[in-house]
DSSP file (Angstrom, degrees, kcal/mol; ACC not computed):
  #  RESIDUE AA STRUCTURE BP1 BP2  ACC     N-H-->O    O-->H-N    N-H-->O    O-->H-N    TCO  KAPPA ALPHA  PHI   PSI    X-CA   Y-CA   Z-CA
    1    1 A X     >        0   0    0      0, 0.0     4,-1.9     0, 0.0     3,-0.3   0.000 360.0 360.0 360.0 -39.9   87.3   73.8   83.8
    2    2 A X  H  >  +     0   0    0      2,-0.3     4,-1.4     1,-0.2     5,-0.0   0.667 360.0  62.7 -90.1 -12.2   84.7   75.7   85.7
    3    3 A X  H  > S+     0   0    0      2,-0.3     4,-2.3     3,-0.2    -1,-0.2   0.698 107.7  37.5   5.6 -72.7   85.7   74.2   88.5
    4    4 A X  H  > S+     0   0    0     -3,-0.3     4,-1.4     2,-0.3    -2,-0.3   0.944 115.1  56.9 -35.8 -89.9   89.0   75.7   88.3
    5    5 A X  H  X S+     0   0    0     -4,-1.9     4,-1.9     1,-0.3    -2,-0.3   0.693 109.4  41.3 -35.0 -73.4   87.4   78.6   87.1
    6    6 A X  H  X S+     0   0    0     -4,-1.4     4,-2.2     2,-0.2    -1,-0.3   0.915 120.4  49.5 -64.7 -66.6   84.9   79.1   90.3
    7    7 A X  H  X S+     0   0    0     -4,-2.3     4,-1.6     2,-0.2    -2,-0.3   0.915 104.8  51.9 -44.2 -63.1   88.0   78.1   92.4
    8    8 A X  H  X S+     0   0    0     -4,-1.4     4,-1.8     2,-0.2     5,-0.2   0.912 112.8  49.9 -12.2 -83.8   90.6   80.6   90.9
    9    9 A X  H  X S+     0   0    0     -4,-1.9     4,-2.4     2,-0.2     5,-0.3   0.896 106.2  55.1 -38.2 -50.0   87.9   83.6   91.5
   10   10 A X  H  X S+     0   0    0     -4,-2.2     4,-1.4    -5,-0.2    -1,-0.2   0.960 107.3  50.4 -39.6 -76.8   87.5   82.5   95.1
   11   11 A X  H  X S+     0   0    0     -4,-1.6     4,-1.5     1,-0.3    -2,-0.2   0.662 117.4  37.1 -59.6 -39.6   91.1   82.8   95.5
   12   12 A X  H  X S+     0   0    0     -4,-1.8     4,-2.3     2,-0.2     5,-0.3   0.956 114.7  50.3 -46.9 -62.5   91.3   86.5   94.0
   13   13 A X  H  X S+     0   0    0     -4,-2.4     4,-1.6    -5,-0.2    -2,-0.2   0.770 113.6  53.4 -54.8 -21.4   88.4   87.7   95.3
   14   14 A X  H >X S+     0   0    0     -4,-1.4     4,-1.3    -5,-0.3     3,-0.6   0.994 107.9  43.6-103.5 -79.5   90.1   86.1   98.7
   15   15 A X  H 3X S+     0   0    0     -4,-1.5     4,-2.7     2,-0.2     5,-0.2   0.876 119.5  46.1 -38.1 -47.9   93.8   87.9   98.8
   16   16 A X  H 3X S+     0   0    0     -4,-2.3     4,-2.6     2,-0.2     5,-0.2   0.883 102.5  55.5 -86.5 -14.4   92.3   91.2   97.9
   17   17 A X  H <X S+     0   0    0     -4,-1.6     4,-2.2    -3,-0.6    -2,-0.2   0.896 119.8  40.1 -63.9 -39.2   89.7   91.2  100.1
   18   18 A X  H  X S+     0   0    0     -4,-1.3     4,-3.1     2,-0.2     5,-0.3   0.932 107.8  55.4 -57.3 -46.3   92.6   90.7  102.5
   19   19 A X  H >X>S+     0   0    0     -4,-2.7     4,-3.1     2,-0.2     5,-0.6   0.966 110.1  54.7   0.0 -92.5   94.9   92.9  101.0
   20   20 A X  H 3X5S+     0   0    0     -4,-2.6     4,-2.3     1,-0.3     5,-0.4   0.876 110.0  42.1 -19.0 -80.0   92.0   95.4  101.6
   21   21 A X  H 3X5S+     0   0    0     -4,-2.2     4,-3.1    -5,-0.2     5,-0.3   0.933 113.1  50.2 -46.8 -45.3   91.6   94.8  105.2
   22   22 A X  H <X5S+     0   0    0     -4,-3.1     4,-3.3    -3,-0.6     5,-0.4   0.984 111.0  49.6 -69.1 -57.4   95.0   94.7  106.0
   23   23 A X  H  <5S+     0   0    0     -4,-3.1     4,-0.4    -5,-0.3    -2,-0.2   0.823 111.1  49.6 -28.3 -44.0   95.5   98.0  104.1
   24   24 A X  H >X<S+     0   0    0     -4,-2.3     4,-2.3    -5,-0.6     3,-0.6   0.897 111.7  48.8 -62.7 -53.9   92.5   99.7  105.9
   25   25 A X  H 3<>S+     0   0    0     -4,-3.1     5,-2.7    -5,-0.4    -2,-0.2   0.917 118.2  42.2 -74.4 -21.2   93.9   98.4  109.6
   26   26 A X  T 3<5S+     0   0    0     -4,-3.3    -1,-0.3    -5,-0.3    -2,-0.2   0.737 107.7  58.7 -89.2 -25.9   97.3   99.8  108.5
   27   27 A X  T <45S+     0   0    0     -3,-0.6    -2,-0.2    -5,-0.4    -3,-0.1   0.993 125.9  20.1 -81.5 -70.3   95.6  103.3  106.9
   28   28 A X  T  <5S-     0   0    0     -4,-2.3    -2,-0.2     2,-0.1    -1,-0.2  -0.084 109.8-106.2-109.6  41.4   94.1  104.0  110.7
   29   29 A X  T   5 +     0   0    0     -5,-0.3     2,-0.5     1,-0.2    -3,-0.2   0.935  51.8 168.8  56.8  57.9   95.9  102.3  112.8
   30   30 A X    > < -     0   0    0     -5,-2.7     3,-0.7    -6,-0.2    -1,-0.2  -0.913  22.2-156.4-127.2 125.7   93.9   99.5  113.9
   31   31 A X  T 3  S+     0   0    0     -2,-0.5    -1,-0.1     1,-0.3     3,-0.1   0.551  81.0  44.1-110.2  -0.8   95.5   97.0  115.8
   32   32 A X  T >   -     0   0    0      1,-0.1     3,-2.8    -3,-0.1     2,-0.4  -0.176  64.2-170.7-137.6  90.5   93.4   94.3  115.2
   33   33 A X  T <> S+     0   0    0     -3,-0.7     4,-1.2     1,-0.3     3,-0.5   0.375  70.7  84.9 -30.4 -15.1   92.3   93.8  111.5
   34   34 A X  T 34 S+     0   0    0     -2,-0.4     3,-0.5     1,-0.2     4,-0.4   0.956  79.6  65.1 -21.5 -73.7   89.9   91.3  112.0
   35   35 A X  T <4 S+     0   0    0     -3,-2.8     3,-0.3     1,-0.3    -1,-0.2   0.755  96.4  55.1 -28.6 -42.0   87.4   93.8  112.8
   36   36 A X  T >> S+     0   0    0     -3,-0.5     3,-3.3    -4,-0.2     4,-2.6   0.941  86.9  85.5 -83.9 -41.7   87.3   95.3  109.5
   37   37 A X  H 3X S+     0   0    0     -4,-1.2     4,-1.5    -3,-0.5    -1,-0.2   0.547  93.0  37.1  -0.5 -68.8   86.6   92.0  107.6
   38   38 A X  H 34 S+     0   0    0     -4,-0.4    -1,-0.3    -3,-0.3    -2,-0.1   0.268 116.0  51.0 -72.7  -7.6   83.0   91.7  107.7
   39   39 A X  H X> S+     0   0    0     -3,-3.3     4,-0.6     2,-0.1     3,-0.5   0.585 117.6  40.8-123.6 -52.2   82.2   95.4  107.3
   40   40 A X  H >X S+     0   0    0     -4,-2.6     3,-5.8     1,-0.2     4,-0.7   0.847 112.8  59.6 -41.6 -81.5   84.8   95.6  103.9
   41   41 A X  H 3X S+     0   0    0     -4,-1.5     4,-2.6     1,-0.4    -1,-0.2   0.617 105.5  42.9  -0.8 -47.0   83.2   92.3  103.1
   42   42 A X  H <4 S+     0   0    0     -3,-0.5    -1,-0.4     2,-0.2    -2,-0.2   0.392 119.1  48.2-104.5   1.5   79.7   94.0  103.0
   43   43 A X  H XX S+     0   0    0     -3,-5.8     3,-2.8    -4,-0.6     4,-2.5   0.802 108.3  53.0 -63.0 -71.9   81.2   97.1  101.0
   44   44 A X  H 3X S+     0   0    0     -4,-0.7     4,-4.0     1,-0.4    -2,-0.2   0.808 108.2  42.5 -53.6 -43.7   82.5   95.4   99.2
   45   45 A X  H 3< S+     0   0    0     -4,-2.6     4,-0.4    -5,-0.2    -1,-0.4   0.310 114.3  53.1 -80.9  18.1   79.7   93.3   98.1
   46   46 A X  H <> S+     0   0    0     -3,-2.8     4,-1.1     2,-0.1    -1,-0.2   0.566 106.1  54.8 -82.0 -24.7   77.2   96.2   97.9
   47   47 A X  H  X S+     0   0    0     -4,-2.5     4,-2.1     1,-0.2     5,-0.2   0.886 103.2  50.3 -82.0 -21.4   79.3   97.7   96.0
   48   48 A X  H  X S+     0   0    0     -4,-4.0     4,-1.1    -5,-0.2    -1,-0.2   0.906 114.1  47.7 -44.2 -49.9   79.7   94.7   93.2
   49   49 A X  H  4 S+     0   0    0     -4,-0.4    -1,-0.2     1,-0.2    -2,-0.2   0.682 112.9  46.9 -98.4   1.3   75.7   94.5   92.8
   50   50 A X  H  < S+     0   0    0     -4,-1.1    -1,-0.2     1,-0.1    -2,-0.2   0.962 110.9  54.4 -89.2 -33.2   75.1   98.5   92.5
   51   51 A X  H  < S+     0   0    0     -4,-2.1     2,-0.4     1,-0.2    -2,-0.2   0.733 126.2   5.7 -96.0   1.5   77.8   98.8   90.0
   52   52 A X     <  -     0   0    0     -4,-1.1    -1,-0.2    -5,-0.2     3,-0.1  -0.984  58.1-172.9-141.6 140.3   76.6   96.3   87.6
   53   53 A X  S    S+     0   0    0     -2,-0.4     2,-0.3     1,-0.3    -2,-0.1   0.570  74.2  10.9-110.8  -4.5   73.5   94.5   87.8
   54   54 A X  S  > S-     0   0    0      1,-0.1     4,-1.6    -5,-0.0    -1,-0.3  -0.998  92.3 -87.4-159.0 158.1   73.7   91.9   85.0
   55   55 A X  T  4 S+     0   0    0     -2,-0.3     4,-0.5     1,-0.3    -1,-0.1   0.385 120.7  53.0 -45.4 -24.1   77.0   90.7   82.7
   56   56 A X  T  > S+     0   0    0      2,-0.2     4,-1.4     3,-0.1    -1,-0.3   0.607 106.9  51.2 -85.9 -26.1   77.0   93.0   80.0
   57   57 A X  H  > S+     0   0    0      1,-0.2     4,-1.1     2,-0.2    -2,-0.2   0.934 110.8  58.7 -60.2 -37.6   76.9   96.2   82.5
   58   58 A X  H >X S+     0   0    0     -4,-1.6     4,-1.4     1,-0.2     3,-0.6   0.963 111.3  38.4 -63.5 -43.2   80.0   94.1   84.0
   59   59 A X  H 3>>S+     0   0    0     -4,-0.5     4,-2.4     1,-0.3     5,-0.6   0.847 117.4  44.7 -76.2 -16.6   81.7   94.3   80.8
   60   60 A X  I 3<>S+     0   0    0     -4,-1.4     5,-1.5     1,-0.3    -1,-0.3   0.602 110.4  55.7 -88.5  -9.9   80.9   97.4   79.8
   61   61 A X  I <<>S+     0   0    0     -4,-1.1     5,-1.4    -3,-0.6    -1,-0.3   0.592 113.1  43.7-108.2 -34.9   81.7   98.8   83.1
   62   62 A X  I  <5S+     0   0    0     -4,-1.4    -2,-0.2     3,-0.2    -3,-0.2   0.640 121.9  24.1-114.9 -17.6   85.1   97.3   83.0
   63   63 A X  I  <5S+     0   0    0     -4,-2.4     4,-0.4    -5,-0.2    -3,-0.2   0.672 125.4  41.7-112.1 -12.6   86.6   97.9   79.6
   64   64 A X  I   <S+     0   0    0     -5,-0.6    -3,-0.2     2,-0.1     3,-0.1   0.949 129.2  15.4 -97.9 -48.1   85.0  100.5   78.4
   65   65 A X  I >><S+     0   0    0     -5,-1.5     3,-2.2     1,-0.2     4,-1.7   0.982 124.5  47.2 -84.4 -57.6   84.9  102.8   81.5
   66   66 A X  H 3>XS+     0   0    0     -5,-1.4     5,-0.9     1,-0.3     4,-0.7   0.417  99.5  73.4 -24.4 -23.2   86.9  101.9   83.8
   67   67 A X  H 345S+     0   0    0     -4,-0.4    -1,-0.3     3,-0.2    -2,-0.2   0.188 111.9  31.2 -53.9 -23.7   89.4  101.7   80.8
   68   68 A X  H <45S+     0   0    0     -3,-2.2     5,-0.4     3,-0.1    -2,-0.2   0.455 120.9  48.5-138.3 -54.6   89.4  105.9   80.9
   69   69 A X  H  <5S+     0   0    0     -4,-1.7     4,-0.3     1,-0.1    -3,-0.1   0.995 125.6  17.9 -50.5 -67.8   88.8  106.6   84.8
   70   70 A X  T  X5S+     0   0    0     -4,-0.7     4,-1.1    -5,-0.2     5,-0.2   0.877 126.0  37.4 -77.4 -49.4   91.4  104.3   86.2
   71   71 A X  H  ><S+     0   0    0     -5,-0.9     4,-2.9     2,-0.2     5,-0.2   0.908 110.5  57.8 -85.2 -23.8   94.1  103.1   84.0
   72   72 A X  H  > S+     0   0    0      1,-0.3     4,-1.2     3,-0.2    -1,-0.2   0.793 113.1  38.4 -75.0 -33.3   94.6  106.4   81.9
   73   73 A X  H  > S+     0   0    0     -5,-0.4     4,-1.0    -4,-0.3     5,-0.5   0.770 121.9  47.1 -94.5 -18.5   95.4  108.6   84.8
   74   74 A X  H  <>S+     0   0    0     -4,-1.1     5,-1.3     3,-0.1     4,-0.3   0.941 124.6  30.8 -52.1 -53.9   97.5  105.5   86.5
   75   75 A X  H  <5S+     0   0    0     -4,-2.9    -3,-0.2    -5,-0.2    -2,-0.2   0.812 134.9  23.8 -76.2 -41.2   99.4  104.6   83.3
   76   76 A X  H  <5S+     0   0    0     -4,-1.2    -3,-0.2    -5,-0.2    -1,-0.1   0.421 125.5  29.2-137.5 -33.5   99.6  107.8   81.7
   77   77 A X  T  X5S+     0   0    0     -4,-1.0     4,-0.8     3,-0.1    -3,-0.1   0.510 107.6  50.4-116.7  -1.1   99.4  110.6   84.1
   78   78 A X  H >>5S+     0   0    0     -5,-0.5     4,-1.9    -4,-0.3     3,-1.4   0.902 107.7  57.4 -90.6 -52.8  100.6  110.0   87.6
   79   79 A X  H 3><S+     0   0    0     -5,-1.3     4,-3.2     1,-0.2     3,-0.3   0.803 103.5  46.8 -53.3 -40.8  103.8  108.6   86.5
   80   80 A X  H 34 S+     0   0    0      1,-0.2    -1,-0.2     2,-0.2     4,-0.2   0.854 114.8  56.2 -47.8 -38.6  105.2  111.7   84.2
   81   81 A X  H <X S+     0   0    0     -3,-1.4     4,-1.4    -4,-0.8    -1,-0.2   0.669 100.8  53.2 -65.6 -24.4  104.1  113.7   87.3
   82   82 A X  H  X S+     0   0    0     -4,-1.9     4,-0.8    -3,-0.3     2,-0.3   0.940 105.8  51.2 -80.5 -39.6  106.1  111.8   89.5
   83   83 A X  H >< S+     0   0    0     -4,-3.2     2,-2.3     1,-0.2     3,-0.7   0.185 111.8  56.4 -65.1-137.6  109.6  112.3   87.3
   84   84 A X  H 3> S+     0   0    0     -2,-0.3     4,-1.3     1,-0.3    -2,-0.2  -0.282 106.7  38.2 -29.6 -32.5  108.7  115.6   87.6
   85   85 A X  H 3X S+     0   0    0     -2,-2.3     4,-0.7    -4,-1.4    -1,-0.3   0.630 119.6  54.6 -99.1  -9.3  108.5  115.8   91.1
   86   86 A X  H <X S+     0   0    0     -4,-0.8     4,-1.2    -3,-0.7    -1,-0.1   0.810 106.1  45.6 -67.3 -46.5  111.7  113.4   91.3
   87   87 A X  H >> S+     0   0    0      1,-0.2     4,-2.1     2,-0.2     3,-1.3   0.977 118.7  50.5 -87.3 -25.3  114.1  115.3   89.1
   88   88 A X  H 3< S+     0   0    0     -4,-1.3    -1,-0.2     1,-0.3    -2,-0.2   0.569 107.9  44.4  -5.0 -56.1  112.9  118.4   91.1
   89   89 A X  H 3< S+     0   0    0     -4,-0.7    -1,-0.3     2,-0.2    -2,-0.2   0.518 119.7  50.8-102.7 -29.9  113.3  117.2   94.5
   90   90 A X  H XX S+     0   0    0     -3,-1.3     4,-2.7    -4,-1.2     3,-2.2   0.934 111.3  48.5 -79.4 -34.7  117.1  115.8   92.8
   91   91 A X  H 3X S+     0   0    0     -4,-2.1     4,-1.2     1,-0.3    -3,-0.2   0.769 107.6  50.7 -77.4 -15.3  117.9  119.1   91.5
   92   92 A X  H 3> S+     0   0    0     -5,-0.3     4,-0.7     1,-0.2    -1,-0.3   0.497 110.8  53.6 -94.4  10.9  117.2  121.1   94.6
   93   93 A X  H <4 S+     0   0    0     -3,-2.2    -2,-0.2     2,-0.1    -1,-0.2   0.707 105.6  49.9-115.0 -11.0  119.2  118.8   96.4
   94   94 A X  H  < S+     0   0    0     -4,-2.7    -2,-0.2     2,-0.2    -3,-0.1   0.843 105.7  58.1 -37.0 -36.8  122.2  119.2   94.2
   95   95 A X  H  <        0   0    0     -4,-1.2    -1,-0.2     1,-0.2    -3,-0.1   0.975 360.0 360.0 -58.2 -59.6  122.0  122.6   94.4
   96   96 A X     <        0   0    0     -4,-0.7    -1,-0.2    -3,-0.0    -2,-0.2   0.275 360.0 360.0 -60.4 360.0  122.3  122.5   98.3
């Protein structure tokens, strides 16, 4: 099971650290993505041990805030704004 467990994470941690990189070289035009690997890589993992230092920070850090920063304006606020700016953008071309 932990096994599994330890593999699985590898394999997340492993597609979005690519994801990432590729996203980056595509965000400024950088024509070989390689490059960025190691310097995400090393973002990334500074940014892992500042924002929780021990398991219970991890948890707290991920449902309880992260739960109000990130998902509430994803889930809740971008999208209404986006019909809005949809039937807008349909009605002015109806118009024309």
């Amino acid at each position: 099971f932990m096994l599994a467990l330890v593999i699985g994470g590898f394999i997340k941690i492993s597609v979005l650290l690519y994801a990432a990189v590729i996203g980056t070289a595509n965000l400024f035009k950088i024509k070989s993505p390689s490059r960025l690997s190691y310097p995400l890589g090393f973002i990334i993992l500074f940014m892992a041990s500042t924002i929780a230092s021990n398991f219970q920070e991890h948890l707290h850090e991920g449902l309880k805030v992260e739960m109000f920063i990130l998902h509430m304006p994803i889930l809740a606020i971008i999208p209404p704004l986006l019909l809005l700016v949809a039937f807008l953008k349909n009605r002015k071309k109806q118009r024309e």
